[in-house]
Backbone as a ProteinNet text record, in pm:
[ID]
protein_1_A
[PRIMARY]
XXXXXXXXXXXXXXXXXXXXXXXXXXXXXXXXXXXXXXXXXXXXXXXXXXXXXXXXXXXXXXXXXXXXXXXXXXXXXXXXXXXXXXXXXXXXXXXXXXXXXXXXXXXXXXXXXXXXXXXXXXXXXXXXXXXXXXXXXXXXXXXXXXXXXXXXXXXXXXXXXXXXXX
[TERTIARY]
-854.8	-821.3	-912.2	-1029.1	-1131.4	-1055.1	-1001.3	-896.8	-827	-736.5	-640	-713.2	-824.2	-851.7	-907.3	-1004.5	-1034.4	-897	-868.2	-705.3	-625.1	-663.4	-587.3	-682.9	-811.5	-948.7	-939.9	-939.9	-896.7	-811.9	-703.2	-490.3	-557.7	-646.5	-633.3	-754.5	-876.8	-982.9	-886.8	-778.1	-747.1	-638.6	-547.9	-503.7	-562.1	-678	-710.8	-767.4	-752.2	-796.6	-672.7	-545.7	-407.1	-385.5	-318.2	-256.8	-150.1	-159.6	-12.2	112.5	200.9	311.2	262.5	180.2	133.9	54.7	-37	-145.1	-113.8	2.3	36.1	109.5	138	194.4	124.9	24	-101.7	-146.2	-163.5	-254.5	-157.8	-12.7	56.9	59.3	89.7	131.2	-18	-125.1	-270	-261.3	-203.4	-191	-123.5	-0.8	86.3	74.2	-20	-51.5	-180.3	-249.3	-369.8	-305.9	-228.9	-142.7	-47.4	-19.2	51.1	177.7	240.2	383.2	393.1	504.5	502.5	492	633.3	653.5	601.8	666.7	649	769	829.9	906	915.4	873.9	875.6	1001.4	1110.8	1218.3	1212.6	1219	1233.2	1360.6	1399.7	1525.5	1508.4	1513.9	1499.6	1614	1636.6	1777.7	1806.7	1713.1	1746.5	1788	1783.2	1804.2	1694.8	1704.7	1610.1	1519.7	1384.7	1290.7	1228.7	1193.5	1165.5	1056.1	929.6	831.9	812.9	805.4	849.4	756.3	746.1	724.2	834.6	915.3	1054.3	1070.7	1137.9	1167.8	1225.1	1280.5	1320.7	1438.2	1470.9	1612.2	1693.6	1610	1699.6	1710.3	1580.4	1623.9	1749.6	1741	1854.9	2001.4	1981.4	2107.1	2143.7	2040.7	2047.4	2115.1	2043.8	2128.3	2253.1	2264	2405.3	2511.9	2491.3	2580.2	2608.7	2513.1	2529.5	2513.6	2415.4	2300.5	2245.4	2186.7	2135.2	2224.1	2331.3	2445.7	2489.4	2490	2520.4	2437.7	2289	2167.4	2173.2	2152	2141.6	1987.4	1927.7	1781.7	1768.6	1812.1	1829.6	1923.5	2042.4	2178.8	2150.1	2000.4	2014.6	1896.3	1844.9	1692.2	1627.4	1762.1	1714.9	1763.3	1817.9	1876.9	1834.1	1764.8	1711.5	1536.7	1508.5	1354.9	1292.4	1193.1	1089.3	1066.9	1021.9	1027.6	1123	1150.5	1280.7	1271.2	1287.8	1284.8	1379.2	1439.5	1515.5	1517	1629.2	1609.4	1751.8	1782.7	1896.4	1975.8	1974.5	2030.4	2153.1	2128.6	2205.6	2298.6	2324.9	2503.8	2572.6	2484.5	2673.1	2647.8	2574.4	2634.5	2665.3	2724.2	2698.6	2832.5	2851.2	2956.6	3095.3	3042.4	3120.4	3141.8	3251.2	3209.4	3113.1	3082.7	3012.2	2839.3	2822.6	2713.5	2655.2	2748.9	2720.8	2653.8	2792.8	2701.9	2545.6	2539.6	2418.7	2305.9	2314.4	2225.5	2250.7	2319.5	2358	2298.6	2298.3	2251.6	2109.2	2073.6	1896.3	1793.3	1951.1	1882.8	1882.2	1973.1	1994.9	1878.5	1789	1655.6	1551.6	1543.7	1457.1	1404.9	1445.3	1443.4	1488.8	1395.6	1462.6	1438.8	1256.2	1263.3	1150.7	1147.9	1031.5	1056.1	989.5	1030.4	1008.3	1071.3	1078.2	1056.3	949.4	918.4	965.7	1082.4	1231.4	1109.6	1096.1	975	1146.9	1120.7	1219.9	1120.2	1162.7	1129.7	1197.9	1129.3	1148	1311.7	1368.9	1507.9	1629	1639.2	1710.4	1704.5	1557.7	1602	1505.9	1445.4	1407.9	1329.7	1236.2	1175.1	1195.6	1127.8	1164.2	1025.3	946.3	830.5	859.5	872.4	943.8	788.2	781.5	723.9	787.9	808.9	913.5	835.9	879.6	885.5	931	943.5	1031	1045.2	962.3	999.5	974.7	1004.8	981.8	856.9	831	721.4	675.7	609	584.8	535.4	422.6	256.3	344.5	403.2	427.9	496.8	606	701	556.7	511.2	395.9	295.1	240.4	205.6	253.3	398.1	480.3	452.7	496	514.2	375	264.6	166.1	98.3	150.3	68.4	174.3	288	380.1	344.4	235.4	181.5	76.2	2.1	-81.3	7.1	125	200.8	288.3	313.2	387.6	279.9	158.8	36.6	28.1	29.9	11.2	163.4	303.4	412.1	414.5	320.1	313.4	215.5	115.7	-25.4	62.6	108.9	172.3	246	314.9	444.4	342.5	278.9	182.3	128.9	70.5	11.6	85.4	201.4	247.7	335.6	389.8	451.3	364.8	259	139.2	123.4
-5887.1	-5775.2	-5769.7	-5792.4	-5852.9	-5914.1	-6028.3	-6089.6	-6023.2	-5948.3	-5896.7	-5768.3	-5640.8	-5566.8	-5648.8	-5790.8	-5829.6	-5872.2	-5917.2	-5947.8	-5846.6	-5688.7	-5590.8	-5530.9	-5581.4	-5479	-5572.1	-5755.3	-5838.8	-5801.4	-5765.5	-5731.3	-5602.4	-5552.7	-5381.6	-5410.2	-5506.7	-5525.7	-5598.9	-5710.6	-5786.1	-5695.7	-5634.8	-5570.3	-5462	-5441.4	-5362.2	-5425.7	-5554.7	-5618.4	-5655	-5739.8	-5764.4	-5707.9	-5809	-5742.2	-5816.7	-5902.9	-5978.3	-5994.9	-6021.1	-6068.9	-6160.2	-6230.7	-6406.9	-6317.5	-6240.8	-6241.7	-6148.3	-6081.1	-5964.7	-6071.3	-6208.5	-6309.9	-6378.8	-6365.4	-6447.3	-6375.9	-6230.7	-6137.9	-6118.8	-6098	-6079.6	-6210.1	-6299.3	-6460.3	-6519	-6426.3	-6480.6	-6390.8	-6272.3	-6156.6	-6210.5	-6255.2	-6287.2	-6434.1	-6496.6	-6597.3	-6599.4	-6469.4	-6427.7	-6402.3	-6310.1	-6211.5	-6282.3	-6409.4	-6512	-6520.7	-6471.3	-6509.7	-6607.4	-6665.7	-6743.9	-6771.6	-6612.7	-6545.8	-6381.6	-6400.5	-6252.1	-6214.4	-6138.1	-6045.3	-5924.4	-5887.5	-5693.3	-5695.7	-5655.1	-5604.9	-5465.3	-5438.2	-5307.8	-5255.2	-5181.5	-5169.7	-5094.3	-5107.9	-4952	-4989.6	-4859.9	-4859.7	-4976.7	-5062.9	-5148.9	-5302	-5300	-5374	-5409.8	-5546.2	-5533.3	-5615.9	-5627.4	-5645.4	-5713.5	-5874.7	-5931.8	-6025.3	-6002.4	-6079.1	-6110.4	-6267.6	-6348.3	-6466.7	-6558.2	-6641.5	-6734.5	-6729.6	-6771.4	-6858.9	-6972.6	-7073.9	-7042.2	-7084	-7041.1	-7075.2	-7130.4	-7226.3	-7103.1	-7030.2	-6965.3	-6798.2	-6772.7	-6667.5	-6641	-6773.2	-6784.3	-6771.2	-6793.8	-6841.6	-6672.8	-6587.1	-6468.4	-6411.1	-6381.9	-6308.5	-6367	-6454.6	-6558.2	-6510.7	-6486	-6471.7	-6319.8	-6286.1	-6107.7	-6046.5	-6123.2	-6057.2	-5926.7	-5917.7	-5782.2	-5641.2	-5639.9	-5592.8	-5558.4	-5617.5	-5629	-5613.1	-5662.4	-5678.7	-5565.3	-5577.2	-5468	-5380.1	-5456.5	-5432.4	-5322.3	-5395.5	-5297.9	-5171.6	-5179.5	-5108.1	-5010.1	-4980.7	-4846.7	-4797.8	-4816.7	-4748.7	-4623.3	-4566.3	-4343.9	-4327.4	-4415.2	-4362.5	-4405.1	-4480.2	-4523.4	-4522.1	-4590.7	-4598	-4702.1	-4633.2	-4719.6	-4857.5	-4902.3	-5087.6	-5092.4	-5203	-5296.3	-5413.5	-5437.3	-5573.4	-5678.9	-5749.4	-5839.7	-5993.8	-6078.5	-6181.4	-6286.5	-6386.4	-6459.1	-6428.7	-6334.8	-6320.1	-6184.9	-6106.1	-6014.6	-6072.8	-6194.9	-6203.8	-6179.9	-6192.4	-6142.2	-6008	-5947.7	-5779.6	-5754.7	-5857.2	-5830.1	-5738.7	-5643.5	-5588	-5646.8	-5761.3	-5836.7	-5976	-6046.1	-6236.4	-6220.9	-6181.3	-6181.3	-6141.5	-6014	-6002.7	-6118.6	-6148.9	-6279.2	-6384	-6398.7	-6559.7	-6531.6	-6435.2	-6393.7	-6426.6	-6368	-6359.7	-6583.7	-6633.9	-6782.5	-6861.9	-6829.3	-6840.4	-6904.6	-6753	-6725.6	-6840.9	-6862	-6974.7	-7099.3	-7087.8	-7247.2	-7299.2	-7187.2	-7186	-7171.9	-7148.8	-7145.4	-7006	-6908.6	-6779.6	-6782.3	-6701.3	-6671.3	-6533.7	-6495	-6330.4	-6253.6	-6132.9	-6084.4	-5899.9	-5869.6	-5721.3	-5680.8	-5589.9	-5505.4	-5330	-5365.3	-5188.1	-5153	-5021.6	-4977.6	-4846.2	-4825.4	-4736	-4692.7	-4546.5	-4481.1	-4445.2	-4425.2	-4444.8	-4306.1	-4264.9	-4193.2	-4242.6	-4098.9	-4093.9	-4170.2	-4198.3	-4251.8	-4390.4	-4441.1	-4585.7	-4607	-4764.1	-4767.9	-4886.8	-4982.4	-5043.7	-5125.8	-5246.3	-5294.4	-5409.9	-5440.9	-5532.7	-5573.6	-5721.2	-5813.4	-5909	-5955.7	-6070.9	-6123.2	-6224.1	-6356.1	-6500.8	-6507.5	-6667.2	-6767.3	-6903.7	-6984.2	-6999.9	-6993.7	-7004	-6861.7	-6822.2	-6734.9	-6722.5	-6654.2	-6708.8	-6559.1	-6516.9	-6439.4	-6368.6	-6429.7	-6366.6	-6340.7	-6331.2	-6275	-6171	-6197.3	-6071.8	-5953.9	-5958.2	-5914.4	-5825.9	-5912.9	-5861.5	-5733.9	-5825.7	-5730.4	-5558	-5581.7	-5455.4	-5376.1	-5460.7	-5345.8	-5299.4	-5396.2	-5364.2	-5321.6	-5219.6	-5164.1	-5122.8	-5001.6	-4884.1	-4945.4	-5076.1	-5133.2	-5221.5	-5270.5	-5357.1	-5270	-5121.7	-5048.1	-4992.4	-4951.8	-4937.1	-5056.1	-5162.1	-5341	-5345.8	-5244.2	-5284.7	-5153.3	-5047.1	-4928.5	-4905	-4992.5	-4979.5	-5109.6	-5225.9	-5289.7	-5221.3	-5144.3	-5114.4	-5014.1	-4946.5	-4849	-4915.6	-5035.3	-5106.1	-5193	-5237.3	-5309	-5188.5	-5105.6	-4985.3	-4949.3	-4918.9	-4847.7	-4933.9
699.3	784.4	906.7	916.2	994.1	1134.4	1084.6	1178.7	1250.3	1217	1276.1	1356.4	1303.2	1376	1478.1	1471	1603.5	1704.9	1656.3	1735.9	1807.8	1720.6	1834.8	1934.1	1883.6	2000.8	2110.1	2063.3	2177.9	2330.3	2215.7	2282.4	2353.7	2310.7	2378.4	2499.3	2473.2	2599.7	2695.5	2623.2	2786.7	2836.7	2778.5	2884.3	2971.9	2963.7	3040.2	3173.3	3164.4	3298.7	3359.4	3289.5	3333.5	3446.4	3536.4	3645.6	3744	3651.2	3736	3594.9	3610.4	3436.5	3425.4	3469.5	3412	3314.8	3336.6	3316.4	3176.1	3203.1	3051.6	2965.1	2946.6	2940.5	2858.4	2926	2819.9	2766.7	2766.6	2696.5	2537.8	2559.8	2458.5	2334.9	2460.4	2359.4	2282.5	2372	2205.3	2119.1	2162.7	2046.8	1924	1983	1873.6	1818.4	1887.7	1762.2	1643	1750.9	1637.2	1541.2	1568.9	1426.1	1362.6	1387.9	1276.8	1334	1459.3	1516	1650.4	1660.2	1740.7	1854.1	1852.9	2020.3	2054.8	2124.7	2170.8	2303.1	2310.7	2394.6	2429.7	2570	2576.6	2703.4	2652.4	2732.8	2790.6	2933.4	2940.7	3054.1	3033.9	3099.4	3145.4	3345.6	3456.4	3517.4	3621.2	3678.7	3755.4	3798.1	3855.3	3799.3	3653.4	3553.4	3474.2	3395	3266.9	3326.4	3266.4	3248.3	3199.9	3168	3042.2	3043.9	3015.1	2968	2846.1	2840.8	2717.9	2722.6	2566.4	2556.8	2477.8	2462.7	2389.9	2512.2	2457.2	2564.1	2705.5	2823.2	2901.2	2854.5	2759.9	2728.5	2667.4	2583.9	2527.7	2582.6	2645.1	2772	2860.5	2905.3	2999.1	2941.6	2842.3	2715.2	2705.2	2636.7	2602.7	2709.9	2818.7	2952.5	2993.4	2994.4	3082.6	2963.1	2853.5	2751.5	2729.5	2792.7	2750.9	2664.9	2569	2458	2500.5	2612.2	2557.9	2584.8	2665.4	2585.7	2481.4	2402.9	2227.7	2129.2	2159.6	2081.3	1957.8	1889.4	1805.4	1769.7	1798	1855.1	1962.1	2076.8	2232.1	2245	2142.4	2157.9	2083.9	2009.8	1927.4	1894.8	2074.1	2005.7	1974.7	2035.8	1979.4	1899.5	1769.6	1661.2	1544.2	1555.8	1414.6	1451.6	1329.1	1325.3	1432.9	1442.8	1616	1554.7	1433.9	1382.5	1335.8	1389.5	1297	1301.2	1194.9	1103.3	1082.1	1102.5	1131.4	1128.7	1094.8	1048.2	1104	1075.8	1095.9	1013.5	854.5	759.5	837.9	921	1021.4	1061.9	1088.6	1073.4	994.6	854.7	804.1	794.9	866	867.8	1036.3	1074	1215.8	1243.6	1364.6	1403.8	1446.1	1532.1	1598.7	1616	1665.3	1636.6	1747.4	1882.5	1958.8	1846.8	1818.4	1765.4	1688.9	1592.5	1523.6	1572.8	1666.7	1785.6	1814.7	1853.6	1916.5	1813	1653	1554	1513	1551.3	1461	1626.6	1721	1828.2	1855.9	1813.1	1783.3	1693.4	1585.5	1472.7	1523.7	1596.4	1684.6	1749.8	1826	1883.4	1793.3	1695	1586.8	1563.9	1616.5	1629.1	1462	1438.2	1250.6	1241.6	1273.7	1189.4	1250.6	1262.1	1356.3	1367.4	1397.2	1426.7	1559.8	1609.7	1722.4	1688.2	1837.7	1802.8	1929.1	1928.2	2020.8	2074.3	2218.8	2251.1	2374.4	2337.2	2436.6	2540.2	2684.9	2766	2841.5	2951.9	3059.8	3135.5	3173.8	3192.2	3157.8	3024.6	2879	2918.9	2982.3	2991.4	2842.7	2796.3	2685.8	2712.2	2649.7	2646.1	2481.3	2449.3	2305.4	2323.2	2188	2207.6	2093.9	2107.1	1986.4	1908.2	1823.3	1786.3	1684.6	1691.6	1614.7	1576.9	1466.2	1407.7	1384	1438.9	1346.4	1231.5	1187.8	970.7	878.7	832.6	712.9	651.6	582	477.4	390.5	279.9	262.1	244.5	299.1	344.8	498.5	610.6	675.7	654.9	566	544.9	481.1	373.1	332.8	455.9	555.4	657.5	715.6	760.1	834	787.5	663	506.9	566.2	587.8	561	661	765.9	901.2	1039.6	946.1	1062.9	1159	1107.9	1230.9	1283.3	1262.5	1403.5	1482.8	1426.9	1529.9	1616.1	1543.2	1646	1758.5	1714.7	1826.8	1919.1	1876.8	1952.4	2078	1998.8	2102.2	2257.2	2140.1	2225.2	2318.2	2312.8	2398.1	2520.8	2439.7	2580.2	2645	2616.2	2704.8	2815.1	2747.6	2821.2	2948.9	2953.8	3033.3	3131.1	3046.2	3170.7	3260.2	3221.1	3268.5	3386.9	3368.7	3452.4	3577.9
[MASK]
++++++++++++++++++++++++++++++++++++++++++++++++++++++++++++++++++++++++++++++++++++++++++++++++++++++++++++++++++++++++++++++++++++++++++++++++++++++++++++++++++++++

């Protein structure tokens, strides 16, 4: 546990210097490999459209938008109604809504996108924000993790959004 509180005092000293998206870029993507994930994604959506600092390939970025994922996302599409983490996996197709939703979740696997959670941070004049961290493989000392360390990874998606917002 040692580990990980150093890993969020890390995430919380460098962003306080950040000041370009390169720079919130790198601050996120050591976060999330301290803490055992691969990637990292903070989407935020203002009137002028979305928002997306990532470490996920550009391959499959481009893939996501050109296709009209976040449209559909089920992640992005419901963040004032359910709970602020969510948990999620490639196993969400077969509960998916739509063949589109589907693609999207069989998509993800195609890129090695498998499982990760998102913490859904509502935002000033019903726009919304979302801070992802994802894995390629499974395992169950992560799922485990995940389980016990909700409310510092929702502090880890909520202190970013705070900062790069600002």
């Amino acid at each position: 546990m040692k580990d990980v509180k150093r890993a969020c005092d890390e995430f919380v000293d460098c962003l306080h210097t950040a000041q370009t998206e390169d720079d919130f870029r790198r601050v996120a993507e050591r976060a999330a490999h301290a803490l055992g994930f691969r990637w990292f994604a903070y989407f935020g959506q203002r009137a002028n459209g979305p928002n997306l600092i990532s470490s996920y390939p550009k391959s499959w970025t481009s893939h996501y938008f050109r296709e009209g994922y976040h449209n559909i996302d089920p992640v992005l599409q419901e963040p004032r109604n359910t709970s602020r983490v969510f948990l999620w996996d490639g196993r969400e197709a077969r509960s998916a809504r739509s063949p589109k939703e589907r693609r999207l979740f069989d998509d993800a696997l195609s890129f090695k996108i498998r499982t990760g959670l998102t913490v859904r941070i509502p935002s000033s004049q019903n726009q919304f924000a979302a801070f992802t961290l994802a894995v390629d493989e499974r395992s169950l000392g992560l799922d485990r993790f995940i389980e016990a360390s909700q409310e510092m990874l929702e502090m880890v998606g909520l202190t970013y959004h705070a900062h790069v917002s600002a």
